[in-house]
Structures are given as C-alpha cells and as structure tokens.
C-alpha positions as MATLAB code, in Angstrom:
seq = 'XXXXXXXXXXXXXXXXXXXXXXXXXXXXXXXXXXXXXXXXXXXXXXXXXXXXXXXXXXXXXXXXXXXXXXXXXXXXXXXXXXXXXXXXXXXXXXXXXXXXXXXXXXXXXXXXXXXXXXXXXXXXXXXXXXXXXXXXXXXXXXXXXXXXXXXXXXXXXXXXXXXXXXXXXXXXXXXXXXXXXXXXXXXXXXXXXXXXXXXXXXXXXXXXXXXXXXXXXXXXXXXXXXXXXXXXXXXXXXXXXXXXX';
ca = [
      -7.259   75.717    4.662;
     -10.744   75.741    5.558;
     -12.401   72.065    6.308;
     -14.709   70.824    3.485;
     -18.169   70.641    4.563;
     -19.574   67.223    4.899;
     -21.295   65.957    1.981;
     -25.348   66.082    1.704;
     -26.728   62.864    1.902;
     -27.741   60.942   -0.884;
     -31.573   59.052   -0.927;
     -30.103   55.827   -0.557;
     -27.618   56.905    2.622;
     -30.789   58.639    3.864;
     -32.526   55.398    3.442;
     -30.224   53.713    5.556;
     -30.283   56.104    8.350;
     -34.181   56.365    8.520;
     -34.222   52.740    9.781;
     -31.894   53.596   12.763;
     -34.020   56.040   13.355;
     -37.153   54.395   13.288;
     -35.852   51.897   15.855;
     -34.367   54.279   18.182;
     -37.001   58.186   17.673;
     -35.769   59.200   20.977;
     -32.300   60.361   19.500;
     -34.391   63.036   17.920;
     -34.059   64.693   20.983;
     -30.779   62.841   22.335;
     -28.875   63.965   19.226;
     -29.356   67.795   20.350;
     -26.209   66.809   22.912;
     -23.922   65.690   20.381;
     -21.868   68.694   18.756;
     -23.223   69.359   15.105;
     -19.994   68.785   13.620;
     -20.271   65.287   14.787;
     -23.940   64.477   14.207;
     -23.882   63.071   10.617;
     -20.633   60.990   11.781;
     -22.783   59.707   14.779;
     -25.765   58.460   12.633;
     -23.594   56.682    9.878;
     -21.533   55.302   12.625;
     -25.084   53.832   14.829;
     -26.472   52.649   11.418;
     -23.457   50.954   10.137;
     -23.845   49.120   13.513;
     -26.945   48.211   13.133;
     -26.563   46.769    9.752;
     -23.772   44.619   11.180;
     -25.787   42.992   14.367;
     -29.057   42.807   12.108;
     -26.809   40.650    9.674;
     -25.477   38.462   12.544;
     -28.549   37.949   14.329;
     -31.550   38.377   12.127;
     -33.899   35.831   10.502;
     -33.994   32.039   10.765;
     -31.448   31.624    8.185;
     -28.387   32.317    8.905;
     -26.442   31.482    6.026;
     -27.672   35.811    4.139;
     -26.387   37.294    7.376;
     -22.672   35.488    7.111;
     -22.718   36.165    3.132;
     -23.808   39.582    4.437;
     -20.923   40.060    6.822;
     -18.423   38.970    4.431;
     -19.427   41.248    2.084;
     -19.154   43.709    4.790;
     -15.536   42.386    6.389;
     -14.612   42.943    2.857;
     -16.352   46.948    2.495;
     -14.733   47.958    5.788;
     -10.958   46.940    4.458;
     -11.250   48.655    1.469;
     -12.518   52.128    3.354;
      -8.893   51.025    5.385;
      -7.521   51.607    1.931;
      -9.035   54.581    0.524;
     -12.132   52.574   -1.232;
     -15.816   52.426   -0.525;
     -19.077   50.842   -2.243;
     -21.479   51.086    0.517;
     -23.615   54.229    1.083;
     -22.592   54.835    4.304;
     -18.925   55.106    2.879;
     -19.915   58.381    1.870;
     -19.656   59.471    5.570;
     -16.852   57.145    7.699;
     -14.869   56.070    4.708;
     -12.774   59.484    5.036;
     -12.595   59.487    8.804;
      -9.446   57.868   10.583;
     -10.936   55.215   12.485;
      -9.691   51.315   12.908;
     -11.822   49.921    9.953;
      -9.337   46.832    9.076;
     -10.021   46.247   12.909;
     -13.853   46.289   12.877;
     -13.303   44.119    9.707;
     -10.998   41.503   11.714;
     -13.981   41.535   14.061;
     -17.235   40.207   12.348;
     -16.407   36.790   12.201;
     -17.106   36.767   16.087;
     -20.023   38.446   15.287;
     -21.110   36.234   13.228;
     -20.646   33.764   15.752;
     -22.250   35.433   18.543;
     -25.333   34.313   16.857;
     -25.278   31.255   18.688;
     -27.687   30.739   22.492;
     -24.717   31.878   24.707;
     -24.887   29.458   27.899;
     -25.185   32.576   30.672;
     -24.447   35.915   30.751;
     -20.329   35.692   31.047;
     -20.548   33.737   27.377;
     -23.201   36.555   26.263;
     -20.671   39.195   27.014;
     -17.398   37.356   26.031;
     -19.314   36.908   22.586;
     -19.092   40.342   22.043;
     -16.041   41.262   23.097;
     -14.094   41.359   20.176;
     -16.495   43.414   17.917;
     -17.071   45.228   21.305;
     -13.637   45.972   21.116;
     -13.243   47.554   17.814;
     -16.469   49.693   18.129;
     -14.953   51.214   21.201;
     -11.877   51.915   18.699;
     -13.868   52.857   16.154;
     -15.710   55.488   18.867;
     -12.526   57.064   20.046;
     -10.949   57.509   16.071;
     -14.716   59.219   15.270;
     -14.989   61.471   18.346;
     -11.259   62.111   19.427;
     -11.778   59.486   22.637;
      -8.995   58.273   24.307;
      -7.389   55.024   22.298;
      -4.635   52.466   23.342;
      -2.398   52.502   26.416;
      -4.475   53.483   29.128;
      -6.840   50.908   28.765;
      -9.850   52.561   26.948;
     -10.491   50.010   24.179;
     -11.200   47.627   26.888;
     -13.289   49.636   29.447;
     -15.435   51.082   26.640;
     -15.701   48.040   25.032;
     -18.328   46.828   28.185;
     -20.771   49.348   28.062;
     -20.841   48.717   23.900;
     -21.635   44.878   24.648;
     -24.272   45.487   27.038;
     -26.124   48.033   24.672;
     -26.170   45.426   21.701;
     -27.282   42.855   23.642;
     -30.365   45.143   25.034;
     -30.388   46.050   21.336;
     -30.915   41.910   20.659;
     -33.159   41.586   23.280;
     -35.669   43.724   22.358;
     -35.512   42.553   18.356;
     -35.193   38.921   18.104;
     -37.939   36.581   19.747;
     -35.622   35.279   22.422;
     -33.191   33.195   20.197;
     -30.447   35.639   22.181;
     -31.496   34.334   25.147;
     -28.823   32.576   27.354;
     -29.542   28.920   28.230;
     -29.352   29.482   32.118;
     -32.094   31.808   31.639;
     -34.139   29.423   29.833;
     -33.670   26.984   32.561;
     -34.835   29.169   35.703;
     -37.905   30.507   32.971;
     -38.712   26.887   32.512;
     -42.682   27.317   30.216;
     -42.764   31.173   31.071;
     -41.146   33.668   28.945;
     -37.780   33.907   29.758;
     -36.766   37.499   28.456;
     -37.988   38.949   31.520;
     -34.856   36.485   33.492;
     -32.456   37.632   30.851;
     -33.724   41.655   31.004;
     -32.940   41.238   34.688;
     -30.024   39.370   34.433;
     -28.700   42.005   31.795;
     -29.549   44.674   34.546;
     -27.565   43.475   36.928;
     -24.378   43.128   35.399;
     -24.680   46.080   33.289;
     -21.390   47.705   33.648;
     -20.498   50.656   35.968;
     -17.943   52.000   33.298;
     -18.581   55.511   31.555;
     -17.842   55.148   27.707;
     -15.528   58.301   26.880;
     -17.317   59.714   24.075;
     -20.188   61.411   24.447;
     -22.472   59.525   21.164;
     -21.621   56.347   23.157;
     -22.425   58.033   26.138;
     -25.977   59.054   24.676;
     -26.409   55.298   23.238;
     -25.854   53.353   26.270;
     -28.152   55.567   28.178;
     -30.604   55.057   25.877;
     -30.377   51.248   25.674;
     -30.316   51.129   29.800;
     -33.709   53.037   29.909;
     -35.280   51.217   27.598;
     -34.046   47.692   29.706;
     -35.919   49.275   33.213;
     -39.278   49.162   30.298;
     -41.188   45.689   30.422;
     -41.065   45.700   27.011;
     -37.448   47.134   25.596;
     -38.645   47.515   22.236;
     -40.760   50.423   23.222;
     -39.332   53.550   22.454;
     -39.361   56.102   25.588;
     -41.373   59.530   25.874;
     -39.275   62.482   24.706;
     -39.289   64.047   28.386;
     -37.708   60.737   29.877;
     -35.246   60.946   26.949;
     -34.240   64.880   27.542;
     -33.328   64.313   30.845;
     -31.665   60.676   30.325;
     -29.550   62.239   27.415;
     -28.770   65.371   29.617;
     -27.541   62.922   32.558;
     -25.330   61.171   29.661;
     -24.034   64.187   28.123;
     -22.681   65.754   31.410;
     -20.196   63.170   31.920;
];
C-alpha cells in the first residue's frame, strides 16, 4: 500500500513554523540537505523545540512557562496514546518517536531555568531533555536508538545547541555564575560564548537534521553577537560540511 502523503499545513501550524524560521533564515538554504520526505518532520520537530525552551526560559515570570510546560507534558502523552490538540500534532503525533519520554523530561526543563553555577551544571541541566530529543531524533529520522550508546552521545551536541540557542535570546539570565564572576561590571556573555566554545562537544549527532542544527548553532557561537543570523554562502558550505557526515 502506497504511503499517505503528509498532510498540507494548516494557517495556524504554518504560524508556528514561521517563528522557527524567523529565528533561524539560514535553514532556508540548510534544509536543501535534508531528504524531502523528512523536511516537514524536521520543521515540526525544531519548532516543537523551540516552543518548549521558550516556555522554560522566557520572560521574567516564570510561573506561564511552567503552566505552559504542563500543558505541554500533558499534549506529548496523549500523542503517546494516539491523541493530539496542538497544531504541531498534525505532523509528529503519527510518527513513532519516545513522546511519553520527552514528556517525563520537561520538568528538568523547567528547572534548567535557574543561573547554573558553571558550565558542568549548564550541561547537566539539560541532560535529561537532552536525552529524549536525541530519542526523539533517532525515532523521526531512523538514527540509531538504545544499546550502543546513542541516546547519550547525541544527547551532548543537543545541549550545547540549546544553550547557544539561550544565549543568544535571553539577556544573560542563562549565564553561569562563574562567568559572572571572572566578567565582574563587563558583559559577561562574551566569558560564557567562550566558555561554551570550548567545551562544545567533539561528538557527531547521527541524524543528519541534528547534524544541520548543531552546525548551525556552532557558527553562529564563532559570531560576536549569536543572535545574528549568518550569510547564506557561510550557511551552504556549513550545512554541506554537516550533511557529509
């Protein structure tokens, strides 16, 4: 039997999307890597992300983001079972990916929100929705998943690229406290961007849209100001280096 075609999107999933997009314009051209069958996956699956780390870490409240992240712990166990509310639902609800896991996740999330002390507390923050994204990666693009250790090396390269993602968003409420020390009065992002640089991890994620993602977020971190999106020749030939592994 012939696979069913994905479904168009609707204005409101489109809605959605357009925001990812607006933050990251160079995966108009790094998206051209990614096999078409798996483009509309990719960019539900990088929105949905972004929804979930804007919740945790946005605004000076953070009392909407947990109510937020409830709601969404609760979304992501239903599309487990077969149910969905949320736009987005209309593309990852049907695939088989760990969505109870992601779900058992966002508390940490959640609490990532608070000043990690240094870098090792930045990245051990993460680890658990790290973890389930990785999971989540290899059930969307047929990566490699448990018992040779894949959950956990992909799981690095995810945690650095959200917190270059953080970085470049918030106003520096992200920033580790030894950071803030050495800055003393200066600005101390420019510590924690070279802090981040140096431990970024060596590990290759398996899939080839996490490939493209972490690229993206380590270019942007070698920019003074990560926020910045990059010129669409430095993004063909970053997404080509990405794509060949």
């Amino acid at each position: 039997m012939p696979e069913s075609p994905a479904p168009e999107p609707t204005d409101a999933l489109a809605d959605f999307i357009a925001k990812w997009r607006a933050r990251w314009p160079e995966w108009a051209v790094a998206e051209a890597f990614v096999p078409a069958a798996q483009r509309q996956t990719a960019l539900a699956w990088a929105t949905l992300q972004q929804e979930l780390t804007d919740a945790a870490w946005g605004g000076s409240d953070p009392r909407p983001g947990e109510a937020k992240l409830g709601w969404w712990q609760e979304e992501l166990v239903g599309w487990s079972r077969g149910a969905r509310r949320h736009p987005l639902g209309q593309v990852l609800q049907r695939e088989p990916a760990s969505w109870s896991m992601l779900a058992a996740s966002l508390p940490s999330l959640a609490a990532s929100r608070e000043r990690p002390g240094n870098a090792d507390e930045a990245f051990a923050a993460l680890a658990a929705f790290a973890r389930a994204a990785a999971r989540i990666d290899a059930g969307l693009f047929a990566g490699p998943v448990d018992g040779d250790g894949a959950d956990d090396r992909d799981a690095r390269p995810v945690a650095a690229a959200l917190l270059l993602s953080r970085l470049a968003q918030d106003d520096g409420n992200g920033v580790p406290l030894a950071a803030l020390a050495r800055a003393g009065d200066a600005d101390p992002r420019p510590i924690w961007a070279r802090q981040l640089r140096e431990r970024w991890p060596r590990e290759r994620p398996a899939t080839r849209p996490r490939r493209l993602w972490t690229a993206l977020a380590r270019a942007r971190l070698d920019q003074s100001n990560p926020a910045q999106p990059r010129p669409s020749w430095k993004t063909l030939t970053t997404a080509w280096r990405a794509a060949r592994g």
